[in-house]
C-alpha positions in Angstrom: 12.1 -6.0 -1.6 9.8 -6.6 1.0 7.7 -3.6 2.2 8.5 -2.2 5.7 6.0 -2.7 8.5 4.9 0.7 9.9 4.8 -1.0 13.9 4.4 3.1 15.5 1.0 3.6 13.3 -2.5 1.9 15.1 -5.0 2.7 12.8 -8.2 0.6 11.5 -10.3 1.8 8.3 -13.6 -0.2 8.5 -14.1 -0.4 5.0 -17.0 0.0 3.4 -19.5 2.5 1.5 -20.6 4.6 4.6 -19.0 5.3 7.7 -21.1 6.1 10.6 -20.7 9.6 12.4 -21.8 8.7 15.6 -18.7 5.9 15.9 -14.7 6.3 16.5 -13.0 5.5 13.5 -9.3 4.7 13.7 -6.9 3.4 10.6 -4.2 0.7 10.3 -1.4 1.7 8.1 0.3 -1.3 8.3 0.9 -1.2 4.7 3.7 -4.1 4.8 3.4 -8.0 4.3 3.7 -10.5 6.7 6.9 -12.1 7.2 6.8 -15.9 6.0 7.8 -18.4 8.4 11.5 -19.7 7.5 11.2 -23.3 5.7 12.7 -25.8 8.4 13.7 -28.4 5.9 15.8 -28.2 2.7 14.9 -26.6 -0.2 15.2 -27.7 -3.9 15.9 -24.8 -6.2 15.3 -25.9 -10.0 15.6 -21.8 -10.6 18.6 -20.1 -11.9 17.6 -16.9 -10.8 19.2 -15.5 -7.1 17.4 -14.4 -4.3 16.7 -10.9 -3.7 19.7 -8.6 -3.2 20.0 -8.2 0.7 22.0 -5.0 0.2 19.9 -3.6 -2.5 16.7 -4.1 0.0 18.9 -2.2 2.9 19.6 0.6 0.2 15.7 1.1 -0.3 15.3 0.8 3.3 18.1 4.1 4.1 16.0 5.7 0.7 12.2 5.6 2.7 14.2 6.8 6.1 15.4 9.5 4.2 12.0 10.2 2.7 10.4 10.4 5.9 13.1 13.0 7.6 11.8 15.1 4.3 8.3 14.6 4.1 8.6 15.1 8.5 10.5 18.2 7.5 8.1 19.4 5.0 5.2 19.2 7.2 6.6 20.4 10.2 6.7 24.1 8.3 3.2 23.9 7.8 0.1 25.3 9.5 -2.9 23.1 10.2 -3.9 19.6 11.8 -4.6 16.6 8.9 -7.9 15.1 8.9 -9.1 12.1 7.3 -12.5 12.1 5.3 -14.2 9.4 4.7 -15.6 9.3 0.7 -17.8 6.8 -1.3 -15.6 4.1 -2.9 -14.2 5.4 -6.1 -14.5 8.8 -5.4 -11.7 9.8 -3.7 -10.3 12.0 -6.8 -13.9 13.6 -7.5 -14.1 14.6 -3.7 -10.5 16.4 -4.0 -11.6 18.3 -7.0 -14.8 19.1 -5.6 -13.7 20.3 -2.0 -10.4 22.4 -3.9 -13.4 24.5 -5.7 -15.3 24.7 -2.8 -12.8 25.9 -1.0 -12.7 29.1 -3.5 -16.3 29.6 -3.7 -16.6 29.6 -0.1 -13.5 31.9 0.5 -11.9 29.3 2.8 -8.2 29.3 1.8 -7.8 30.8 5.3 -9.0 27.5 7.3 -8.9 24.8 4.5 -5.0 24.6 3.1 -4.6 21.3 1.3 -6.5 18.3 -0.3 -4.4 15.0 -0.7 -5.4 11.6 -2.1 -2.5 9.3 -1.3 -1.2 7.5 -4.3 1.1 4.6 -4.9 2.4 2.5 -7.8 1.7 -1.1 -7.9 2.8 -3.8 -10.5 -0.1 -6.5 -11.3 1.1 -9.5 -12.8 -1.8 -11.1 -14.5 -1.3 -13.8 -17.2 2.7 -13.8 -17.0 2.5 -9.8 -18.2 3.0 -7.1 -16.2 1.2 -3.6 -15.7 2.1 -0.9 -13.7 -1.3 1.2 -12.3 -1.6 4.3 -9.8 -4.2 3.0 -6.9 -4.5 5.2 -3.8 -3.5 4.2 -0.8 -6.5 3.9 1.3 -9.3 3.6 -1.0 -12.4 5.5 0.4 -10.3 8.3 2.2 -8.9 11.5 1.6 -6.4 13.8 3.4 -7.4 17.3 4.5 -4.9 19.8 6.1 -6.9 22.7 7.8 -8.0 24.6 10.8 -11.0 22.9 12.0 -13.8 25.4 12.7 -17.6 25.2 12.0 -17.8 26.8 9.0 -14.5 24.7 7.9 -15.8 21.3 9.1 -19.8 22.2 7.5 -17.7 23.1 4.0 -15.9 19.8 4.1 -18.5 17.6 5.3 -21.0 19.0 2.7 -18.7 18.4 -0.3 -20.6 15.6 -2.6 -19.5 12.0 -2.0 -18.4 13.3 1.7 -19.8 10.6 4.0 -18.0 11.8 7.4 -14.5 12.7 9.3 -12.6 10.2 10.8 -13.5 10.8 14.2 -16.7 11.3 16.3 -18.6 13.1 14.2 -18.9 16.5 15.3 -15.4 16.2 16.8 -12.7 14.9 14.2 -9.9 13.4 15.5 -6.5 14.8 13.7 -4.0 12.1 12.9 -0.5 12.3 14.2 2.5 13.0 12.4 3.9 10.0 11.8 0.3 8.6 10.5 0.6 12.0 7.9 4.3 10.8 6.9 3.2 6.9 6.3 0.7 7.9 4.3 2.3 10.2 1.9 5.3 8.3 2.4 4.7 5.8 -0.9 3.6 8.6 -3.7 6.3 11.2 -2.2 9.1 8.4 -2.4 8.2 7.8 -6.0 7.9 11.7 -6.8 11.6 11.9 -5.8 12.7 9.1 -7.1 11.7 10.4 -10.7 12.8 13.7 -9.9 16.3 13.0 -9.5 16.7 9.9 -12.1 14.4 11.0 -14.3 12.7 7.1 -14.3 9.6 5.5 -12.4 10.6 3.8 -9.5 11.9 0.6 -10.2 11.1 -0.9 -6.6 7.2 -1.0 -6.9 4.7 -3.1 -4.9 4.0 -6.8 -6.8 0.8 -8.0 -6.7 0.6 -11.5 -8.1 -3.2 -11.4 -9.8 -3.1 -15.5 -10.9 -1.8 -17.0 -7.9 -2.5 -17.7 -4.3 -0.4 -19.0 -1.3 -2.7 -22.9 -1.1 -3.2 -22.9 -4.6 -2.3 -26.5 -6.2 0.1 -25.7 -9.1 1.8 -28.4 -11.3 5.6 -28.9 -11.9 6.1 -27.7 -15.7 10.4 -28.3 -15.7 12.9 -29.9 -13.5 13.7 -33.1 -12.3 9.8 -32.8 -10.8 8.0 -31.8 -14.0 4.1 -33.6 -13.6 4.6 -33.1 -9.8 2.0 -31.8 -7.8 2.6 -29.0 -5.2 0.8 -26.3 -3.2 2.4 -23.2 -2.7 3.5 -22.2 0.7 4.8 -18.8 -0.1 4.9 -15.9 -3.3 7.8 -13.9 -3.6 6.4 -11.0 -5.9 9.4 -9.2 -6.3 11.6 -11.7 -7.2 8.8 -13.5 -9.4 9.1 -16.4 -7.5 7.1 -19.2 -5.0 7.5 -21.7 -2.7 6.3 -25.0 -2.5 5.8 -28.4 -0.9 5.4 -31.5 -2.6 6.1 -35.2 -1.5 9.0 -36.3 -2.2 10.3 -40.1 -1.2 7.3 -40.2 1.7 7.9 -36.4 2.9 7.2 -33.1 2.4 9.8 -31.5 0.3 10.1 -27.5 -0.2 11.2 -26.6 -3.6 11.9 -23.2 -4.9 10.5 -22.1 -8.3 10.2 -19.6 -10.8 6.7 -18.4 -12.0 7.2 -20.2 -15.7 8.0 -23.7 -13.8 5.0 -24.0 -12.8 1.1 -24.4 -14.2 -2.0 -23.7 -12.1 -4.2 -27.1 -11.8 
């Protein structure tokens, strides 16, 4: 299933260790992958396996829609503008725990209301084995719901590993509502999913870890085994590429599964 493109969502997260006070910070949530270009000549297929369910990838696409009227739903009950907070790499777990108890200490339950780190499962395929692993979202930032006041903004600002607000720096910008529902959108999907089935979410992001689209692979079954190619496209979910190699003078695309082919 390929992941949706968020197109209402304009935001840009320089990454990087710091980020500077003085500038305007905006974040790109387009979280989805680029559409590959369709091949215009005929493929070979050597695979027995069949392309992605087109239904099954509408059904997850009515699930997420559904998702988002909840999570809009949830939010819309709730007092307080989201903020984004930009944290040292790594941190972004440390800085939840140490603004929550902050928060206490510094009797602001009345201004600061909730401390999110947006979470989403990912499958790496590495070696031919797979491994699912929890990374968040936007590595570096963490969501704050709250009244913004002085004393609110000094206690989150202060908070260790706290490098700045999204924002100009005296005067954070708070992110829209559909910015807040993209980016609890993966962790909340998976939450209910496993709620009601009682199983992780089978429909995870893929990461391929040992190839890349322009790597040179080498045909290992098929009419082509020996052949040289270059892959032209990776379908993670499906565990399966695209490639060109010459063929009678031409450039053929073939279809393949990850165990037809070696990397050179």
């Amino acid at each position: 299933m390929a992941d949706e493109e968020f197109d209402d969502t304009e935001l840009n997260l320089g990454w990087g260790e710091t980020a500077p006070e003085e500038e305007e910070v905006s974040i790109n949530l387009t979280f989805g992958e680029d559409e590959a270009p369709e091949a215009s000549e005929p493929e070979l297929n050597f695979s027995d396996e069949e392309p992605t369910d087109e239904l099954q990838a509408e059904q997850d696409a009515d699930e997420a829609n559904a998702a988002r009227e909840e999570i809009r739903a949830d939010l819309g009950g709730k007092i307080g503008d989201w903020y984004v907070v930009h944290t040292y790499s790594g941190m972004e777990k440390r800085v939840k725990q140490n603004l929550d108890s902050r928060v206490k200490t510094l009797n602001m339950e009345n201004f600061i209301f909730e401390t999110v780190v947006p979470t989403e499962d990912v499958v790496e395929i590495r070696n031919g084995t797979k491994k699912t692993i929890t990374r968040t979202v936007l590595p570096g930032y963490v969501l704050v719901r709250m009244d913004l006041t002085d004393d609110s903004w000094s206690a989150v600002r202060h908070t260790p590993s706290v490098t700045g607000f999204v924002g100009h720096a005296n005067a954070p910008v708070p992110l829209s509502m559909d910015e807040v529902v993209e980016m609890l959108l993966p962790s909340v999907l998976a939450t209910k999913v496993l709620a009601s089935t009682g199983k992780v979410r089978a429909k995870k992001r893929v990461e391929l870890m040992d190839y890349q689209v322009g790597d040179s692979v080498m045909l290992t079954d098929g009419p082509f085994t020996g052949v040289h190619a270059t892959i032209t496209e990776i379908n993670t979910h499906a565990n399966r590429i695209k490639a060109s190699l010459e063929f009678m003078g031409r450039d053929t695309p073939v279809d393949l599964t990850l165990d037809q082919i070696q990397k050179i």
